[in-house]
N, C-alpha and C positions, 0 to 999 in steps of 0.2 A: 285500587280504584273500585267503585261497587259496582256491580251487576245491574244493570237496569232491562225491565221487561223486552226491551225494543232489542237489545242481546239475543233471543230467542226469536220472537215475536217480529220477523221482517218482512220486507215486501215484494224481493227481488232476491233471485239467487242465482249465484255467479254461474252456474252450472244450471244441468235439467234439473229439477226436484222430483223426487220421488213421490205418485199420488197415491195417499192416505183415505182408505174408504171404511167406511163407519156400517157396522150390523149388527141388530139386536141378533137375538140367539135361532128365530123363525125364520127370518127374512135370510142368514146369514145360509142354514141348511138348504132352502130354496136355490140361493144363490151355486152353491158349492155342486149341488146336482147336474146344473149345467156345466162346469167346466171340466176340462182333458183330466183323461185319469192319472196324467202324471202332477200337475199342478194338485190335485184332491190329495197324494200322496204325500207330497210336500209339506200340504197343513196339516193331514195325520201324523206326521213324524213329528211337529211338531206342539201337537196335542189343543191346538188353537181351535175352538166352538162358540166363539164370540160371549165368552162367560163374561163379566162385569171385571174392569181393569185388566183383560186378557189384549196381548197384540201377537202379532210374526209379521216375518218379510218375508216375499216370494221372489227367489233368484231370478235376474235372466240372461242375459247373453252380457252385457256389460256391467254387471253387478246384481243390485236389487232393483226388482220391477215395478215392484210395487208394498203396499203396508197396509196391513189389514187389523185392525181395531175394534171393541167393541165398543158398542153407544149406550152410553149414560142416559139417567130420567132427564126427561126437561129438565133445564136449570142446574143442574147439577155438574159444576167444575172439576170436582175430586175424581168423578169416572173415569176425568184423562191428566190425571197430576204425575200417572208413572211413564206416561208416554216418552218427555223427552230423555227419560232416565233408560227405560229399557230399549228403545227404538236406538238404530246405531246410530250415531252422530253425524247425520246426513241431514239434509234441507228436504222439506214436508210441506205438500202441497193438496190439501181437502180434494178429495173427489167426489162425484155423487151430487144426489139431491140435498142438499143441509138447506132449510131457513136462516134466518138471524139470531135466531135464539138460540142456535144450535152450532154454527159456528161460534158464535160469544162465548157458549160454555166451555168449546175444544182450547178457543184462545185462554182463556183465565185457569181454567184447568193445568192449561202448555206452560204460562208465565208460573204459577203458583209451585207445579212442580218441577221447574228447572230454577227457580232462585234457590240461591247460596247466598250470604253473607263472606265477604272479600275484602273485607277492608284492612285486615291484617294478615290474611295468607291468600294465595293463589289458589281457587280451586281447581286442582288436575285434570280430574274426570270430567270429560264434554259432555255437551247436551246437544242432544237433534235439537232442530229450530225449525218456526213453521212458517212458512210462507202466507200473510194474509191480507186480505182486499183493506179497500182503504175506504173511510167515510163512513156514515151513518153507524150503524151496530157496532160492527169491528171497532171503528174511531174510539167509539165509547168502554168496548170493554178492554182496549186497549189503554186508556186513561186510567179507567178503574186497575188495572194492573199496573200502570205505574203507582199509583196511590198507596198500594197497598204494598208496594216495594218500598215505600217509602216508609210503613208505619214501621217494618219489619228490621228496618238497617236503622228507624232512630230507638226501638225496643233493645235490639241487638247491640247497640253498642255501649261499650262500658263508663260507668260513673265517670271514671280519670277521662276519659273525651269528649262526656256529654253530660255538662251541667246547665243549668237556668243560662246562663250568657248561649250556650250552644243551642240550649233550646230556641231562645229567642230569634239565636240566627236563621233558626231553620225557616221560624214564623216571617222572617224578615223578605230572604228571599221566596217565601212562597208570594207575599205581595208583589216584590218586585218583579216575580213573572208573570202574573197572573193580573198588574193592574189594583192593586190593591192599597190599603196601608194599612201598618203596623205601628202603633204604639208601644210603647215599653218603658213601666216605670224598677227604678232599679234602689234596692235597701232603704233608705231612710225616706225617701221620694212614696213611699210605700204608707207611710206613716200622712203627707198630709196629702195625699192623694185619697185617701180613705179604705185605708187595704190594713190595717192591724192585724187583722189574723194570719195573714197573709206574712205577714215581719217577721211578727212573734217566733212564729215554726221554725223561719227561714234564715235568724237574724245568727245564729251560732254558728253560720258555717263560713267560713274563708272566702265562699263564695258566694256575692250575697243575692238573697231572695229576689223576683224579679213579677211583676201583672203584664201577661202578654196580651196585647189586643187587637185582631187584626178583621180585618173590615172588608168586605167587599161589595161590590155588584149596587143599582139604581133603580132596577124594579124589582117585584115580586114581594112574598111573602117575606118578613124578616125572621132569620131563625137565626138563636143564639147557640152555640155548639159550647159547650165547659168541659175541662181535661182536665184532669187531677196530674200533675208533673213534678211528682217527686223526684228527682233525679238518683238519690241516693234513699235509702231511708233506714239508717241504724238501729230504729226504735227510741233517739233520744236516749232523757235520761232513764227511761224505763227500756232501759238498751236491751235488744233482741239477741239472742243465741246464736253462735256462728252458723248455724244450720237454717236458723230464722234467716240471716241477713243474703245470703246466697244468691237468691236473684232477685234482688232488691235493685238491680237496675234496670227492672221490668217498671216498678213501681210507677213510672213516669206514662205507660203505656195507655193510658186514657188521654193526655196529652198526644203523644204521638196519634192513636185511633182520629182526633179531630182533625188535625193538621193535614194529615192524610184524606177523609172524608171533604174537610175544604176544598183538598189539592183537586178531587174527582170534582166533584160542584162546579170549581173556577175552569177548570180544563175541558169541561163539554159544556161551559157556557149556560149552566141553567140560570133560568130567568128567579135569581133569588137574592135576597142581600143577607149576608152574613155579616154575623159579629162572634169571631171563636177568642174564647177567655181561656186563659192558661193560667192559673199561677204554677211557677215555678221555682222550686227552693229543693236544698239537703237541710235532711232532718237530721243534725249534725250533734255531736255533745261537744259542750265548748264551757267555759266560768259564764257565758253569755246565754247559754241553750234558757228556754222557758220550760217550768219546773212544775211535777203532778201538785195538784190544790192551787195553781195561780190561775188567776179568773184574766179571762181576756177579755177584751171590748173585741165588738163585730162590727164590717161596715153596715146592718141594717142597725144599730143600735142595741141588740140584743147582748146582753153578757154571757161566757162561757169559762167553768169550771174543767180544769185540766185535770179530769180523773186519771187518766194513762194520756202520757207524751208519743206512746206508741200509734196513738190513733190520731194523727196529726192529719191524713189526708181529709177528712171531712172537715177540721180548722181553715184549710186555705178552701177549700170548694165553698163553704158558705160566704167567705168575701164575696168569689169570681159568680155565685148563682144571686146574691142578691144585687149586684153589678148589673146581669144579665137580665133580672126583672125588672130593674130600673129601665131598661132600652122598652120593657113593653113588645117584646115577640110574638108573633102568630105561637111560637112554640119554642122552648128550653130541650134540646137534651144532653146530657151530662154523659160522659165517661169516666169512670176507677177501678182501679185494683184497689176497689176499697177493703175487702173481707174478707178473712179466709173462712167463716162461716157461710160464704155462697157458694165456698168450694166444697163444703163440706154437705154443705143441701142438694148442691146442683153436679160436682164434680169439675174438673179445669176446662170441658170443653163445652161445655152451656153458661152463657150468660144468665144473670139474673136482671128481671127486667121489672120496677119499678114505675107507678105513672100514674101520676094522679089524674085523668082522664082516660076513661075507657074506650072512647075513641078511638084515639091517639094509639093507643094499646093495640087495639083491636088490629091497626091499620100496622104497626111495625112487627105485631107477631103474624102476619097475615104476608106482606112482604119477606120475612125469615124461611118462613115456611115453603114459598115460592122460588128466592135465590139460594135455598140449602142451605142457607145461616142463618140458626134457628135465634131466639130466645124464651126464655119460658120466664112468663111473669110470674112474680108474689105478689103479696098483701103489703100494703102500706096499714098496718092491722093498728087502728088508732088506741083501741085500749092501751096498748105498751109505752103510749106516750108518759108514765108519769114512773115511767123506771130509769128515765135520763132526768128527772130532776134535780136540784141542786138546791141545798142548803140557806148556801152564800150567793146565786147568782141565777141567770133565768134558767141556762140549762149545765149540765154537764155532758161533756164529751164521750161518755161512757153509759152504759145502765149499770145499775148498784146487783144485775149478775149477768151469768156468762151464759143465757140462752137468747137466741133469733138475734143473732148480733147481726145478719144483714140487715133482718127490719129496723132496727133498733139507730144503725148507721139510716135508712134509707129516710124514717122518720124525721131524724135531726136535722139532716139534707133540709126536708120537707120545709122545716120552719124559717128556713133563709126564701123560698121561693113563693113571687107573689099568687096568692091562691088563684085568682083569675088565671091566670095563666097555663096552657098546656105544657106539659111538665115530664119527662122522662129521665130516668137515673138507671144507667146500664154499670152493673158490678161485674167486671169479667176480668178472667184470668190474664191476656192478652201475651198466653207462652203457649207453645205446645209442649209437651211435657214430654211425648214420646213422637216419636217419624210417624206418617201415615201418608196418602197419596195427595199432594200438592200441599202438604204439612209439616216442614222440616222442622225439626228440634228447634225452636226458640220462639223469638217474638213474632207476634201472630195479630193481624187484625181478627177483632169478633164480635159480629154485627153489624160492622161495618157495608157491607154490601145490602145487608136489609134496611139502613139506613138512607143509603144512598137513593135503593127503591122507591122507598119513602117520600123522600126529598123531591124526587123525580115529578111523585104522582101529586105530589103537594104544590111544585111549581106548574102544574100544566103544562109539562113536557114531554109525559108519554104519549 
């Protein structure tokens, strides 16, 4: 069974809980002045100066007295991601003066670094759990932690458990908790529903391609959210290297980011209407798979030349973004593991951030900056536009070479979505590639929380 945030993250404890007090490095030697020279002993021995990710416990008559931690910048979760890890596996209860914004970080921080993935093994090692107020702030970054529990267990889990029909599921009961609804057109439904590109990718695999649509909320601004939800992706017939295909069931992780993102929106009730698009398909080889030089029909009408089979995730994103311009949004934005050229500009743990309005830009690297989850924009650099032409058809899937292939993808994007429209395309890793604090090895929301911000400040809710 999975780990969910509220595991960690409770409200009551069965016992006294231990109170956890939070001190930058000034306040902390202040504090240590005044007390008995036996307790000043204690934290000498055990070398605690309230550095950044430092804690100890101080003994007392019926165990531990007390927990002493250091405080992270504004906003910044990761300051307390080793907490429940190093803290002994006891109930934690904030002491001290904290605001709202400052418990919300301990929480997210506390959730962030006591999730595990459990859905096939038990994980042994406990985690302390912290005791937190209920309503307003808390309420919220307790939602956002479950969200993002969510993004993490559908990244983490494997193609054999999690294809397009599971995907869909996930999308299903998010409506059904939350009030919503889901549509779902499935394989050939796909065809006169007006999702071809969408088929075509998806149509070779056993399991067949799926357009997820899920809806919610009656007032506010409408924002369309697009995931890229490759479930599997081989590389087709331009089939990738066993070292290429490894975690390829990341691939679907822009998918996941939305669904998650929705999950936060629908559960603290912003005043917004969504509409998240998913296609979902395995880029599978089969006698059926669609073939380098076959020209596809697009739902905006546009033709596309299949230079590489490999780069199929930009094929179903252009169905589900010009879908998403048809609805007419306040604003689009897209998540993929579209590139491994954004990995190579940017590195796996900065997004690249695309957006054809500066605004818009302005406002989500502005929020990144604020929740600790950055993104750093590029150029949507229009010269580069005539190096994905096509011979035989309006575009090709590719540029005719191998440099600025995020532009290059972010461009193509570009010409399924309607110009009027505010428009964002986030290319991110959506894995952590090594441990860090409240960043365990795998799937990873990223951006996600500056998004959220976002949304927030766009619904008129902060």
């Amino acid at each position: 069974m999975a780990s969910t945030a509220t595991d960690y993250l409770i409200n009551e404890s069965e016992g006294t809980p231990v109170p956890l007090y939070l001190f930058r490095s000034d306040d902390f030697a202040t504090w240590l002045k005044q007390q008995e020279p036996q307790l000043r002993a204690w934290v000498a021995a055990q070398g605690f100066t309230a550095e950044p990710g430092s804690s100890c416990v101080l003994p007392g008559d019926d165990g531990v007295a007390m927990a002493l931690a250091a405080r992270g910048e504004p906003g910044d979760p990761f300051a307390y991601g080793e907490l429940p890890l190093t803290l002994p596996p006891l109930d934690y209860l904030l002491a001290g003066d904290l605001n709202d914004d400052a418990v919300s970080s301990v929480m997210l921080g506390w959730a962030f670094g006591a999730y595990s993935f459990q859905r096939y093994r038990k994980e042994e090692k406990k985690r302390a759990r912290l005791i937190v107020p209920s309503g307003g702030a808390a309420e919220e970054a307790l939602q956002l932690a479950q969200a993002i529990y969510l993004v993490r267990d559908l990244i983490n889990t494997p193609a054999g458990d999690l294809g397009p029909e599971e995907l869909a599921e996930a999308a299903r009961s998010l409506a059904e908790e939350y009030g919503g609804e889901c549509r779902v057109l499935t394989g050939d439904e796909l065809l006169s529903e007006g999702y071809p590109a969408v088929h075509a990718v998806g149509r070779a695999a056993s399991r067949a391609p799926r357009m997820i649509e899920l809806s919610w909320g009656q007032e506010g601004p409408l924002v369309a959210l697009v995931g890229k939800g490759v479930c599997f992706d081989s590389g087709g017939l331009d089939l990738k290297p066993a070292a290429g295909m490894k975690l390829m069931k990341k691939d679907m992780g822009g998918a996941a980011q939305v669904l998650g993102l929705a999950k936060a929106v629908m559960a603290c009730g912003l005043p917004l209407r969504l509409s998240v698009l998913v296609p979902a398909v395995e880029n599978a080889v089969s006698g059926d798979a669609f073939r380098p030089l076959d020209v596809l029909e697009t739902r905006k009408g546009l033709t596309v030349e299949v230079g590489n089979t490999d780069a199929e995730g930009r094929l179903i994103l252009c169905d589900a973004l010009a879908r998403a311009s048809e609805l007419w949004p306040d604003v689009i934005l897209d998540y993929a593991t579209l590139t491994g050229a954004a990995r190579v500009a940017l590195g796996t743990e900065l997004p690249a951030l695309f957006c054809n309005n500066d605004r818009l830009a302005e406002q989500l690297l502005a929020a990144g900056m604020e929740e600790h989850d950055p993104l750093w924009r590029m150029p949507l650099h229009q010269p580069y536009k005539p190096h994905f032409k096509s011979s035989v058809a309006d575009l090709n899937n590719i540029a005719d070479h191998s440099f600025g292939g995020a532009i290059i993808a972010a461009l193509f994007l570009e010409a399924f979505v309607a110009a009027d429209r505010p428009w964002a395309h986030v290319d991110l890793m959506a894995w952590n590639t090594k441990a860090g604090p409240g960043r365990p090895v795998g799937g990873e929301a990223m951006g996600m929380r500056a998004a959220f911000a976002y949304l927030k400040r766009l619904s008129g809710a902060s």
